[in-house]
Short mmCIF file of the C-alpha atoms (twelve columns), coordinates in Angstrom:
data_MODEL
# 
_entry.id   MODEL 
# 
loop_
_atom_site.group_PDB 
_atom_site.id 
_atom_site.type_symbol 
_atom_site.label_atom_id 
_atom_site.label_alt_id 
_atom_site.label_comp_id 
_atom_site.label_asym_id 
_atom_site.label_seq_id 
_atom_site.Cartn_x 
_atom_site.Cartn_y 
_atom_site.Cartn_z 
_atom_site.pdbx_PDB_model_num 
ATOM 1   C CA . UNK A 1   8.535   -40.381 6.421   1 
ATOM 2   C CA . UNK A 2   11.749  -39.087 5.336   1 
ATOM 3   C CA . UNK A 3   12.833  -35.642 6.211   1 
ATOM 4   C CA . UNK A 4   16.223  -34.605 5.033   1 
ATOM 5   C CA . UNK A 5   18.286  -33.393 8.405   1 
ATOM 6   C CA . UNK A 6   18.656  -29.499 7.449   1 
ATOM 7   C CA . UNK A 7   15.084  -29.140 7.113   1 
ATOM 8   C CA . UNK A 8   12.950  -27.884 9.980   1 
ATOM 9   C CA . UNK A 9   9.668   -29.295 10.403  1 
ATOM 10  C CA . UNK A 10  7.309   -27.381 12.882  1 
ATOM 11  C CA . UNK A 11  6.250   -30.321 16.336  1 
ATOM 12  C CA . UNK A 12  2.510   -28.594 14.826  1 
ATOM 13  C CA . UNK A 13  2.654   -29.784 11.081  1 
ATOM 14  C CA . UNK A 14  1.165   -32.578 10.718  1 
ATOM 15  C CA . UNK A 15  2.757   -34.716 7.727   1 
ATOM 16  C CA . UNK A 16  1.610   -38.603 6.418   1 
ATOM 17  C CA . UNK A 17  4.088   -41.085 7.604   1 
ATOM 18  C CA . UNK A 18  4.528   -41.478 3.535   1 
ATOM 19  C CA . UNK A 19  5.699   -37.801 2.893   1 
ATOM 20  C CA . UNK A 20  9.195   -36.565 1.872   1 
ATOM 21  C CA . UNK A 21  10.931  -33.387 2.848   1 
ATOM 22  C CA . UNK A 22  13.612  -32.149 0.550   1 
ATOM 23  C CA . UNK A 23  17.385  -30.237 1.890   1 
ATOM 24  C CA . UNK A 24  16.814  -26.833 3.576   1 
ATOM 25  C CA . UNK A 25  12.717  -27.482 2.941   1 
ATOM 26  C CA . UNK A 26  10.798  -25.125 6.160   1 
ATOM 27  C CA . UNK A 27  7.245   -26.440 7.274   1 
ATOM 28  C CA . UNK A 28  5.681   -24.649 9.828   1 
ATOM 29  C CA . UNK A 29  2.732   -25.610 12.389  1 
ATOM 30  C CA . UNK A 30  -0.650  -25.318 11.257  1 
ATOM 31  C CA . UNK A 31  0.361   -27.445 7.887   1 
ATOM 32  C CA . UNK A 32  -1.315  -30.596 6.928   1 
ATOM 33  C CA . UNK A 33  0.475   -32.287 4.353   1 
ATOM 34  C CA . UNK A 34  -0.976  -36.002 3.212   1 
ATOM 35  C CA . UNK A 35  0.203   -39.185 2.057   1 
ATOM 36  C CA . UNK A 36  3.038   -39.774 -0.966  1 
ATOM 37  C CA . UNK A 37  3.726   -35.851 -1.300  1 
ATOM 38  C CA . UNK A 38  7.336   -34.441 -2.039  1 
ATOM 39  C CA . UNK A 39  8.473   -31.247 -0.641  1 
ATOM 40  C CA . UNK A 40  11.533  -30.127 -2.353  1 
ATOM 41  C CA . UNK A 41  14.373  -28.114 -1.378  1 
ATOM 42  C CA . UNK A 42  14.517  -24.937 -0.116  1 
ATOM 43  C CA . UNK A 43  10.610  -24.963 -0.040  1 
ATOM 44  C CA . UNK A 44  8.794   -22.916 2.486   1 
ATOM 45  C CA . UNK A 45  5.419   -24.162 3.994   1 
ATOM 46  C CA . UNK A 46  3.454   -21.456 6.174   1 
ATOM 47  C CA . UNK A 47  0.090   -20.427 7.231   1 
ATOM 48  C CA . UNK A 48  -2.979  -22.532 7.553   1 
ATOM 49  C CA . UNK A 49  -2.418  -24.467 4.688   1 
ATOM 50  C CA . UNK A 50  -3.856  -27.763 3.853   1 
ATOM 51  C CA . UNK A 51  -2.164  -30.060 0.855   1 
ATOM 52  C CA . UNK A 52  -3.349  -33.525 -0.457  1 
ATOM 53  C CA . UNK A 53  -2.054  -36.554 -1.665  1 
ATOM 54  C CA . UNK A 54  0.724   -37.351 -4.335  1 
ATOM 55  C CA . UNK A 55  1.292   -33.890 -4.529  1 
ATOM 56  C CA . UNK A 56  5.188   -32.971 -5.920  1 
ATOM 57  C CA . UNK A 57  6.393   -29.276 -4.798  1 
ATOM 58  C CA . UNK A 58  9.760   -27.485 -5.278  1 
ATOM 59  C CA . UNK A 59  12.402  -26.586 -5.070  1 
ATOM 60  C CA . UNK A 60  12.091  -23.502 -3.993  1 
ATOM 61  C CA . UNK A 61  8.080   -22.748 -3.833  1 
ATOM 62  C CA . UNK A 62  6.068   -20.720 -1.208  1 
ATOM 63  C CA . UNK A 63  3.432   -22.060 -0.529  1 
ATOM 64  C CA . UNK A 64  0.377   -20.484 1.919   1 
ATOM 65  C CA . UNK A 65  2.348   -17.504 2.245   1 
ATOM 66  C CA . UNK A 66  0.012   -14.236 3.825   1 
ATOM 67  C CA . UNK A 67  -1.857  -12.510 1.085   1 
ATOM 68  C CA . UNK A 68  -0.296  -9.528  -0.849  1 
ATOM 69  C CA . UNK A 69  -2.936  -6.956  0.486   1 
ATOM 70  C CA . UNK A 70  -2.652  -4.116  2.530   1 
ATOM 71  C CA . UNK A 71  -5.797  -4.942  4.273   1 
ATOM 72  C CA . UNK A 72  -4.555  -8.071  5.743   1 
ATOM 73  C CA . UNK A 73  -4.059  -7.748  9.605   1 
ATOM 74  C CA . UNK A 74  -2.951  -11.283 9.926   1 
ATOM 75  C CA . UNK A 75  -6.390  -12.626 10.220  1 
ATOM 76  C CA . UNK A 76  -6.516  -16.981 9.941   1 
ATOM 77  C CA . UNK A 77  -7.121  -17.481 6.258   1 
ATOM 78  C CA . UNK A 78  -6.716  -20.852 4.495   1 
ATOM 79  C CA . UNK A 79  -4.816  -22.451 1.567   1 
ATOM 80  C CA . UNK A 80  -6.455  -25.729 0.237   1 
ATOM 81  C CA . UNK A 81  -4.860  -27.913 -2.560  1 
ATOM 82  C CA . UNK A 82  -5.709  -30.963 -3.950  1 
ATOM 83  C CA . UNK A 83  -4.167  -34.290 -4.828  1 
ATOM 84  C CA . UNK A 84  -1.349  -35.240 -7.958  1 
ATOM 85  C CA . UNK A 85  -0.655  -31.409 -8.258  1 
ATOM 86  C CA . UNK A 86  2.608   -30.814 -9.928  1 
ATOM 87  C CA . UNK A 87  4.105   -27.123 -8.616  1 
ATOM 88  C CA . UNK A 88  7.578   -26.334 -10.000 1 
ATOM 89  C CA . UNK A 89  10.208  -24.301 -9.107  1 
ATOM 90  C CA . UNK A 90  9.752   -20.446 -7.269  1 
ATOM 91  C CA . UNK A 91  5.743   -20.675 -7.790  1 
ATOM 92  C CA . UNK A 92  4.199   -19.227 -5.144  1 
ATOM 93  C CA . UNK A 93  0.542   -19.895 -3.561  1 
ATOM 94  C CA . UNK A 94  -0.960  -17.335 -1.272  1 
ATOM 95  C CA . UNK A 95  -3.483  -17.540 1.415   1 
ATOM 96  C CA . UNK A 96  -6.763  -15.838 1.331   1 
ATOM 97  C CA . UNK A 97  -8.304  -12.692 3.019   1 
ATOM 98  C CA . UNK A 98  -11.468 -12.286 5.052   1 
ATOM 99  C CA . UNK A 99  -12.757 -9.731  2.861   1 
ATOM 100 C CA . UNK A 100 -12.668 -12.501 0.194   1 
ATOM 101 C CA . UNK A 101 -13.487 -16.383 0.208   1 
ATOM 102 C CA . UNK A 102 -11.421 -16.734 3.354   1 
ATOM 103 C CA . UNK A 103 -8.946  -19.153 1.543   1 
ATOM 104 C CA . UNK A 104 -7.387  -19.931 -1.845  1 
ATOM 105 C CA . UNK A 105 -8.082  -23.166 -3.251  1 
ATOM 106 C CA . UNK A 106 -6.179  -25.164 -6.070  1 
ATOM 107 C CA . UNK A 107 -7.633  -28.470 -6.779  1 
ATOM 108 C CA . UNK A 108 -6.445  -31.835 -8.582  1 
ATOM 109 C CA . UNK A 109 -4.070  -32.775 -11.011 1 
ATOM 110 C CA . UNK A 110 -3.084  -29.538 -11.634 1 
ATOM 111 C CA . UNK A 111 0.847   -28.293 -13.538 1 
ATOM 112 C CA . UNK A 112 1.601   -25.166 -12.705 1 
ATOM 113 C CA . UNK A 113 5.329   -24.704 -14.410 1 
ATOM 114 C CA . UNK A 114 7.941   -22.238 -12.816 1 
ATOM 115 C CA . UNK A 115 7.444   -19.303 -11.535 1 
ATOM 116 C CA . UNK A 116 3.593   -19.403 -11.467 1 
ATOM 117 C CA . UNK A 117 1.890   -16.931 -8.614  1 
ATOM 118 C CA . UNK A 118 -1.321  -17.430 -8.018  1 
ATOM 119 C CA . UNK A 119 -2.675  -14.799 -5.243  1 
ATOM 120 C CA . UNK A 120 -4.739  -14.471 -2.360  1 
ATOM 121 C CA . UNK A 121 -8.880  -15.670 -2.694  1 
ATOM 122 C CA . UNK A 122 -8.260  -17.525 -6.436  1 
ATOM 123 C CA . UNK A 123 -10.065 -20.781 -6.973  1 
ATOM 124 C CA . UNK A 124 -8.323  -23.111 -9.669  1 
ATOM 125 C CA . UNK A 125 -10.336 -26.305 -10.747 1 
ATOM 126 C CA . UNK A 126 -8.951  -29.657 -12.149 1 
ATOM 127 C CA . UNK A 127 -7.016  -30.386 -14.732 1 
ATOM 128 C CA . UNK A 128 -5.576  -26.850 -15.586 1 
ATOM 129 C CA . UNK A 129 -2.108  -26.348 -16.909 1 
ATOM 130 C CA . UNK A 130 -0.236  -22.941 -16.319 1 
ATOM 131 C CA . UNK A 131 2.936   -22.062 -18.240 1 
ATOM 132 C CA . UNK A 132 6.026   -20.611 -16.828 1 
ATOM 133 C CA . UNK A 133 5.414   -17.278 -14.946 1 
ATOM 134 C CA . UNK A 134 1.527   -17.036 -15.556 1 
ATOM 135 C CA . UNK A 135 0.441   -14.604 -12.854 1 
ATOM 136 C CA . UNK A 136 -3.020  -14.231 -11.238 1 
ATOM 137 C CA . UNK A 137 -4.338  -11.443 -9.427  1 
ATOM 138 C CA . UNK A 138 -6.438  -11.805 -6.384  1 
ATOM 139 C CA . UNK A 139 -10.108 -13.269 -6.452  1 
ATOM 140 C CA . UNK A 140 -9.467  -14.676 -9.957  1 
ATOM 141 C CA . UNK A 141 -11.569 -18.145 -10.993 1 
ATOM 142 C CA . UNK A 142 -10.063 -20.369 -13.208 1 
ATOM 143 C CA . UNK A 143 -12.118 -23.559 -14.413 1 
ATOM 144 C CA . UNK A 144 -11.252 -26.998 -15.180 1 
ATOM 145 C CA . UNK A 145 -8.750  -28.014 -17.716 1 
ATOM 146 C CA . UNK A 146 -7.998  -24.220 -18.683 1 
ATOM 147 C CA . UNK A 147 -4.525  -23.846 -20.226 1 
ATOM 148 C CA . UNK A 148 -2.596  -20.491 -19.542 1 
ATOM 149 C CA . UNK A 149 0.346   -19.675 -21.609 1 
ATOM 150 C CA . UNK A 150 3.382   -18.568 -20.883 1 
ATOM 151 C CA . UNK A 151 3.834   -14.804 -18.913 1 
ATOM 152 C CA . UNK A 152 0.175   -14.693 -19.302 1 
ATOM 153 C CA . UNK A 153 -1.522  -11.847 -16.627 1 
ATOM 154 C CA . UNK A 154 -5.120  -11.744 -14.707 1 
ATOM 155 C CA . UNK A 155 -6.596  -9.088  -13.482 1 
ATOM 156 C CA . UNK A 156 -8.383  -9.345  -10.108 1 
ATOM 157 C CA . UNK A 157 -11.843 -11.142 -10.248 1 
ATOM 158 C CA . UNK A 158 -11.850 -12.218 -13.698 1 
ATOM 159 C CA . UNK A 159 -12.813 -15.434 -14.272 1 
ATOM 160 C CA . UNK A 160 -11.554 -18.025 -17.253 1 
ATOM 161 C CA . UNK A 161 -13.808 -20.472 -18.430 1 
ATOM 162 C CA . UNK A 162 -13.572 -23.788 -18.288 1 
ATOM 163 C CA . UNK A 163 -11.672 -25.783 -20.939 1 
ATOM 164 C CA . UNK A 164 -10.373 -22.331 -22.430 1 
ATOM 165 C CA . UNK A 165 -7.216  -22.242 -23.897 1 
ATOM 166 C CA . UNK A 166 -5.094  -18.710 -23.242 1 
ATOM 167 C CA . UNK A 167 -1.772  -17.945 -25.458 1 
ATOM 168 C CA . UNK A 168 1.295   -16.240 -23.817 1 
ATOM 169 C CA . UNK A 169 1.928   -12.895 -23.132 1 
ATOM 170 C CA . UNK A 170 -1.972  -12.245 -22.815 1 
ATOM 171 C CA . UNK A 171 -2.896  -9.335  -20.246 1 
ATOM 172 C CA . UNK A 172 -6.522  -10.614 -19.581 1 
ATOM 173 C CA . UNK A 173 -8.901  -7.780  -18.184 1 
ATOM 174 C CA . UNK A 174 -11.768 -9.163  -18.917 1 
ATOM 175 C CA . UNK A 175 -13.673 -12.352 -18.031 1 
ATOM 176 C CA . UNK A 176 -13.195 -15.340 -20.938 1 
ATOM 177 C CA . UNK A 177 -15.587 -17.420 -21.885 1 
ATOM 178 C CA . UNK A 178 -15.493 -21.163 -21.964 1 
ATOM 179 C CA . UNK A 179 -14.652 -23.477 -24.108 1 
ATOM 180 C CA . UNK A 180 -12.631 -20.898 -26.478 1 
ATOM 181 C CA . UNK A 181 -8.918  -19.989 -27.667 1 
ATOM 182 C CA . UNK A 182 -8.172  -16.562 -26.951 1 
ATOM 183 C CA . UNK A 183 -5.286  -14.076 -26.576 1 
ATOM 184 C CA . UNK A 184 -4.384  -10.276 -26.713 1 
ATOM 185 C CA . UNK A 185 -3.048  -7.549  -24.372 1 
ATOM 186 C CA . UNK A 186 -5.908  -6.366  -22.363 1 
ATOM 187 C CA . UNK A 187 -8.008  -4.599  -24.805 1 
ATOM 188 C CA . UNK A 188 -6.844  -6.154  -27.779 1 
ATOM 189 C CA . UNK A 189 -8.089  -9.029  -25.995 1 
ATOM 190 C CA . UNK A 190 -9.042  -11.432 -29.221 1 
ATOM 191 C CA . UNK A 191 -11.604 -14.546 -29.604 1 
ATOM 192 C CA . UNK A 192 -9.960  -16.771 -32.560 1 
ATOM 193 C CA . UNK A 193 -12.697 -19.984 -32.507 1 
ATOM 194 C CA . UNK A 194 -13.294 -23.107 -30.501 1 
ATOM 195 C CA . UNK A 195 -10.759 -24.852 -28.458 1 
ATOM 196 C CA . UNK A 196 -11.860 -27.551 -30.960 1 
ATOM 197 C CA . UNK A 197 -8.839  -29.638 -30.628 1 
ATOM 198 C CA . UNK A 198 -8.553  -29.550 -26.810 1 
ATOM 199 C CA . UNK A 199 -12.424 -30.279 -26.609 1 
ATOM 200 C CA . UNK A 200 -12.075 -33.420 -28.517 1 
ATOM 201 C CA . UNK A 201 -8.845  -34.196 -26.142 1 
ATOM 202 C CA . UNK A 202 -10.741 -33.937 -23.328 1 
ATOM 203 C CA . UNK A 203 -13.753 -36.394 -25.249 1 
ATOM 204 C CA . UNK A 204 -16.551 -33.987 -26.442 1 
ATOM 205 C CA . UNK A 205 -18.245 -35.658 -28.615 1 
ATOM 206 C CA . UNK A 206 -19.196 -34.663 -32.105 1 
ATOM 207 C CA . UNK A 207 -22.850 -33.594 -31.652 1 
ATOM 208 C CA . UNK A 208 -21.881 -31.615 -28.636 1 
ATOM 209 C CA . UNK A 209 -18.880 -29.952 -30.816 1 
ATOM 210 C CA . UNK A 210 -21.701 -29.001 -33.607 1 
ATOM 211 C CA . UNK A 211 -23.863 -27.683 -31.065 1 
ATOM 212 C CA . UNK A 212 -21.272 -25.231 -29.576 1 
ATOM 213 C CA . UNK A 213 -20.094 -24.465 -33.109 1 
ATOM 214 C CA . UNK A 214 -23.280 -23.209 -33.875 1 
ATOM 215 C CA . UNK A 215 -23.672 -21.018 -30.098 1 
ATOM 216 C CA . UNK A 216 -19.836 -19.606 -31.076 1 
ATOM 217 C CA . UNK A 217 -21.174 -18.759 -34.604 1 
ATOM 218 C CA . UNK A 218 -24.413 -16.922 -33.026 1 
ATOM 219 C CA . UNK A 219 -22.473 -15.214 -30.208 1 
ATOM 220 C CA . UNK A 220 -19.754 -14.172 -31.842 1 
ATOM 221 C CA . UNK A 221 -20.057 -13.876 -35.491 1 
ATOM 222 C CA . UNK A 222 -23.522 -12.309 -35.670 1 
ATOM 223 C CA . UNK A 223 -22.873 -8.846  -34.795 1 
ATOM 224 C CA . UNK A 224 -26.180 -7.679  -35.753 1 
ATOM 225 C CA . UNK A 225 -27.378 -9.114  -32.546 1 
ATOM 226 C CA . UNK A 226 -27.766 -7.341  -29.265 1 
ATOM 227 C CA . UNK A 227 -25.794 -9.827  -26.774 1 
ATOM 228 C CA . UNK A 228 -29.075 -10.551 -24.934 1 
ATOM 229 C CA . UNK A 229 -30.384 -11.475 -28.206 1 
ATOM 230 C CA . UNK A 230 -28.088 -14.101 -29.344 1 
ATOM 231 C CA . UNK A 231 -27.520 -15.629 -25.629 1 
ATOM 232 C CA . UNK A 232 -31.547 -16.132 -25.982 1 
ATOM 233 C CA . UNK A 233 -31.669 -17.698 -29.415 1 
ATOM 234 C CA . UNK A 234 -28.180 -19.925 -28.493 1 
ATOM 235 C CA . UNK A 235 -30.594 -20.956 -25.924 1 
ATOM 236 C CA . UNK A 236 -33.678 -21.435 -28.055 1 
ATOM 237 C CA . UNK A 237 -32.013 -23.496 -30.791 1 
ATOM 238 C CA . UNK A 238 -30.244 -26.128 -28.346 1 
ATOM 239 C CA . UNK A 239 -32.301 -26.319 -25.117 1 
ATOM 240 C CA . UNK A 240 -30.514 -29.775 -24.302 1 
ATOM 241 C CA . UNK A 241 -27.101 -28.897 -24.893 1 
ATOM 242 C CA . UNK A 242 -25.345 -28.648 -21.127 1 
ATOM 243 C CA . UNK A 243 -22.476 -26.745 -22.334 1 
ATOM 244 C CA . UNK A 244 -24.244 -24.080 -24.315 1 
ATOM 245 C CA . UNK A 245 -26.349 -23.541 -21.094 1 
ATOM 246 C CA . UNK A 246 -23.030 -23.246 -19.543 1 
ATOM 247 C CA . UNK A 247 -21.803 -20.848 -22.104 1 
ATOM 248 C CA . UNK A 248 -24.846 -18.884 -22.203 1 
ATOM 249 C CA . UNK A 249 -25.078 -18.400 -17.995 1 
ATOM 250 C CA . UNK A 250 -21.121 -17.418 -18.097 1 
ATOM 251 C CA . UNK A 251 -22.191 -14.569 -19.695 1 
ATOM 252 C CA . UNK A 252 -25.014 -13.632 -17.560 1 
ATOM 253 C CA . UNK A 253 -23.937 -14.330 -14.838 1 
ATOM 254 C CA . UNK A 254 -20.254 -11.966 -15.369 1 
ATOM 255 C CA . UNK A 255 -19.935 -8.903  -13.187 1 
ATOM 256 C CA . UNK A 256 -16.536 -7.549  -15.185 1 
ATOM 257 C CA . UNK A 257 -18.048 -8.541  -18.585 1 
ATOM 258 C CA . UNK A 258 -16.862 -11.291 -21.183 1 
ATOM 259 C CA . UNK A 259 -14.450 -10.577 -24.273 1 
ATOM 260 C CA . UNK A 260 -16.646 -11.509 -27.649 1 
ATOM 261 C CA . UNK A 261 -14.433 -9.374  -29.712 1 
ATOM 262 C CA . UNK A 262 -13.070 -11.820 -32.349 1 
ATOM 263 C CA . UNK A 263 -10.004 -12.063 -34.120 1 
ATOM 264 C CA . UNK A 264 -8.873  -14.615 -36.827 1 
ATOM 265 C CA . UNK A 265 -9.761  -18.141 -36.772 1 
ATOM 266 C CA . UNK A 266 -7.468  -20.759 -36.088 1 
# 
């Protein structure tokens, strides 16, 4: 373990014998921090907080800091985070509440570039990249391999599909689906196609791109259907197709409602 001499590590942290501690870095008790992670300077550690392996952080992150809510009466929440998680410079992680999930949890291989916040009760899958200063609000789900630009915003309890690419500057009220690019400031909130070239990064094949070209074209280029309508004949068409059944139960299964507006194609 190396632990630079100006930081202070709490006697009740409890670091791998592999991790490093940056200059000035604070850890306090109730941290578990395992094997091959960095801590960079100036970093602060806090709350019940729970961090995996190969995980680099800093300079100058909070991490498990106590949720931004009024309600909060210091109540034991959690923060969980996976392994090989980049976090960059002033991002900040909160805790959860216990009128949410009880903890925030951000899983594996994850970048989230400077300035990131990601607040109290969020769950972030794999794979997901946010840009510099990309915000979310509290109780927001973001699914694997999502990509948030730049300055992007949340709103509380919206939820981003998986594999959904988000430009910068987006104010995102609404919940978007999987699987598609979109952008927009909150009501101008735009759908512009497939995520075609990200699907095919990630190794979609091209029967399973067809298929979900053909759901995007019924959901959101046939406005003559009701959206029960064309979820039902998305399903109908391509019963065997896992991620149009995905698509199709997003929708259902949204309490703040999805953006199908579209804009123009990529």
């Amino acid at each position: 373990m190396t632990i630079h001499p100006t930081a202070l590590v709490d006697a009740g942290a409890e670091l791998d014998s592999t991790v490093s501690v940056g200059p000035y870095a604070v850890i306090e008790k109730d941290v578990k921090i395992g094997a091959g992670t960095e801590i960079g300077s100036h970093t602060l550690i806090t709350g019940v907080t729970t961090i995996g392996e190969r995980n680099k952080i800093g300079p100058f992150v909070t991490v498990g800091a106590p949720p931004q809510d009024l309600k909060y009466k210091n109540e034991k929440t959690e923060l969980i985070i996976g392994n090989d998680n980049q976090i960059r410079e002033y991002a900040s992680l909160h805790r959860g509440t216990p009128t949410g999930r009880g903890k925030t949890t951000l899983g594996s291989n994850n970048l989230l570039m400077a300035y990131v916040h990601i607040a109290h009760d969020c769950e972030i899958g794999n794979q997901v990249i946010m840009a510099n200063a990309a915000t979310l609000g509290g109780h927001v789900a973001v699914g694997d391999r999502v990509t948030l630009g730049g300055l992007a915003g949340v709103h509380q309890f919206v939820r981003i599909g998986a594999y959904a690419y988000v430009g910068g500057m987006s104010g995102i009220g609404r919940d978007i689906p999987p699987y598609v690019i979109a952008s927009g400031m909150r009501s101008q909130m735009r759908i512009s196609g497939l995520n075609k070239i990200g699907l095919k990064r990630c190794g979609f094949d091209a029967d399973t791109l067809l298929k979900l070209e053909r759901a995007y074209q019924i959901i959101f280029r046939t406005p003559e259907l009701l959206l029960a309508q064309a979820l039902e004949l998305a399903e109908q068409e391509m019963p065997d197709s896992e991620p149009v059944r995905i698509l199709v139960d997003f929708f259902r299964t949204s309490k703040r409602s999805v953006v199908r507006t579209v804009g123009d194609e990529e």
